[in-house]
Structures are given as C-alpha cells and as structure tokens.
N, C-alpha and C positions, 0 to 999 in steps of 0.2 A: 456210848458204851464205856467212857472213861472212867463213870461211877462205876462200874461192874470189872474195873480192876485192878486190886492192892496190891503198892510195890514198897517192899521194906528192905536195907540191909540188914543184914541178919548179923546180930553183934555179940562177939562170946563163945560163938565157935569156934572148935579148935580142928585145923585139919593138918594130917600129914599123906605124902605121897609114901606109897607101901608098892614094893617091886620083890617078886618071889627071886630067890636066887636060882640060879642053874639046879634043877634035875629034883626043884619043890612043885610041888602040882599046888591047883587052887584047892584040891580036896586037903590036902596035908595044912596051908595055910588054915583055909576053914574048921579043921578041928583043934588047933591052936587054938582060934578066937571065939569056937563053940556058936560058931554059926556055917549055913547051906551056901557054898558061895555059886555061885550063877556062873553060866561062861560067859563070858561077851558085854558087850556094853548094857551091863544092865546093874541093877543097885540090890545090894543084901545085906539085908539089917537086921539088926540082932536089937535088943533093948535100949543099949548103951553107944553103939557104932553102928556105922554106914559105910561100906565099902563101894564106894562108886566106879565102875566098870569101864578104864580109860583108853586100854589097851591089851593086849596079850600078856601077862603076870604080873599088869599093872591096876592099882585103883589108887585112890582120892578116898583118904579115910576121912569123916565128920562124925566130931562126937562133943563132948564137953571139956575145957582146960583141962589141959595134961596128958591129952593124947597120945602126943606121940613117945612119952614114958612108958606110960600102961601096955601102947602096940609090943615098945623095947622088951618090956620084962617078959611078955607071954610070946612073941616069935621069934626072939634068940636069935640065932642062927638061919632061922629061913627067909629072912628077907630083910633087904635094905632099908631106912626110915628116915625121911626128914621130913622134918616140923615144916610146914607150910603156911600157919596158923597166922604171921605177918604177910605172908606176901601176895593171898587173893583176900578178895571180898566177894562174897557170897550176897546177890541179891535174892527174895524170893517175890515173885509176882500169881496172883490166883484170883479168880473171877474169870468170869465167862471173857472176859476180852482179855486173858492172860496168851492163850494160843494164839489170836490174830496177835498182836502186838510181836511176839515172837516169829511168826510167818512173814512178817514185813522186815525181817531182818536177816532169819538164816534159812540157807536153803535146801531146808531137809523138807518131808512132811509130818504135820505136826497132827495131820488125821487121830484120831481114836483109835482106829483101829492100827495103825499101824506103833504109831507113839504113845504108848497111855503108863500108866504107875510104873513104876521102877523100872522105864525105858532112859538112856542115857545116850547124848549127843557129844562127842569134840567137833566144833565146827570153829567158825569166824560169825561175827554179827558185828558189821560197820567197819570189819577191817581190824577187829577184837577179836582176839583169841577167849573162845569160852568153852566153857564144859557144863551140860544143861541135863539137869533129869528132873522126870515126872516124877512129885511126892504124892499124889493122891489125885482120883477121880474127877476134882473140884472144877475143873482143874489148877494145882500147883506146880510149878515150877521152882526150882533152886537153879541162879544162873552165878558162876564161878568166874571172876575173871581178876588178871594180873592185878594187886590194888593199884600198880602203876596207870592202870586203865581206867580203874572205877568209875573217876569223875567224867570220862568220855564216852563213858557207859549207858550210866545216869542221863548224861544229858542227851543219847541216842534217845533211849527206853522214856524221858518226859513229852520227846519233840515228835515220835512214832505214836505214844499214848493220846497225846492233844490234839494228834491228824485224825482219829478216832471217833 
C-alpha cells in the first residue's frame, strides 16, 4: 500500500493565524475576505485563501507569499494576524493509504463519512501537535505541524508508511 501514498512538504506557502476580535462574527469577517465562512472545524476557501477552522474565532489562513499583508489591509480592525509562514510546515499526504497512515497515528475517525473534504482536526500524532484537513475526495490530506517538529514528523509519517 506504500505505492498508493504520496507525502510531499508543501513549500511556498504562506500561512497566518487569523482571531476575530471581541463582538466580530465569522459572517462579518467572511465579507471582508469575500468568502462563506463555515462554523466549526471545517475549511472555506475562496480562490486565493483558505481559512482553516481551528477553534471558536479562530482559523489558520493558507494562501500564497504575502499573506498575511493582504489578510492586514482587507480586515483592519476585525481581527488579530500573525504571520506563521516560518513556523509550521505543511506536509500533504494522498492516495488510498493516505487515511490508514494517518489512523495509525491520531485518534479521531478518519471514516468518510464522518471525515471527508473540508473536515479539519487539532489533535497530537506521536506526541505532535497537528492541525489536519481533508483537501479533496482522493483522499488528500494537508497535515500542519510546529517546523520545530517536522523532522519527527517525517520520520513518524516514513516508519508508519513502511509498516504499510
């Protein structure tokens, strides 16, 4: 099953953490960024951004360098921003053995029906703090962790794929 799943870091992404201020709703942020924002751990994206669902007025934007400038200029005042763009790495994993690989590691379910396209996890995998959403049916995965972490990441995500 190992052939049946590709794991790349994703390099060039730009991400910033986005926190609505006191007494902004996600509808107010979402017509600032001229997108549908979701409630809950779930992913909404527009052409250009991806706001990933990490908490209660909180996401995990991913877009392209420059981020979190462009987030600055169009939400002013409705919400906090910092550049996060150095401090995770973003691996993406997809192929049919992308969801075992990930089930051998956090303990959510990663069923279909329950987990599928723009469903998003905060959990731990190996004692790593991650933040994991479904990009598409394929299945793909986008998994986020500290890049203080990456390499212990990695070397989970090689030694789980080779038991495989």
């Amino acid at each position: 099953m190992a052939e049946a799943l590709i794991i790349e870091e994703r390099e060039g992404l730009a991400l910033a953490s986005v926190m609505v201020r006191k007494g902004v709703t996600a509808a107010a942020l979402g017509e600032a960024l001229g997108l549908v924002i979701a409630e809950g751990a779930r992913v909404s994206a527009g052409p250009d951004l991806a706001l990933i669902g990490t908490g209660p007025g909180t996401w995990l934007a991913s877009g392209e360098p420059g981020l979190a400038a462009r987030l600055a200029a169009r939400l002013g005042p409705l919400a906090s921003l910092s550049d996060q763009s150095g401090g995770y790495a973003v691996f993406r994993l997809s192929g049919v053995g992308a969801r075992t690989v990930l089930q051998r590691g956090a303990a959510i379910d990663f069923h279909p029906s329950l987990f599928a396209a723009g469903s998003v996890a905060t959990t731990v995998i190996a004692h790593i703090g991650v933040i994991i959403w479904q990009v598409d049916d394929l299945p793909t995965y986008d998994v986020a962790v500290f890049r203080s972490y990456a390499a212990s990441f990695r070397h989970w995500l090689d030694l789980t794929a080779a038991a495989l």
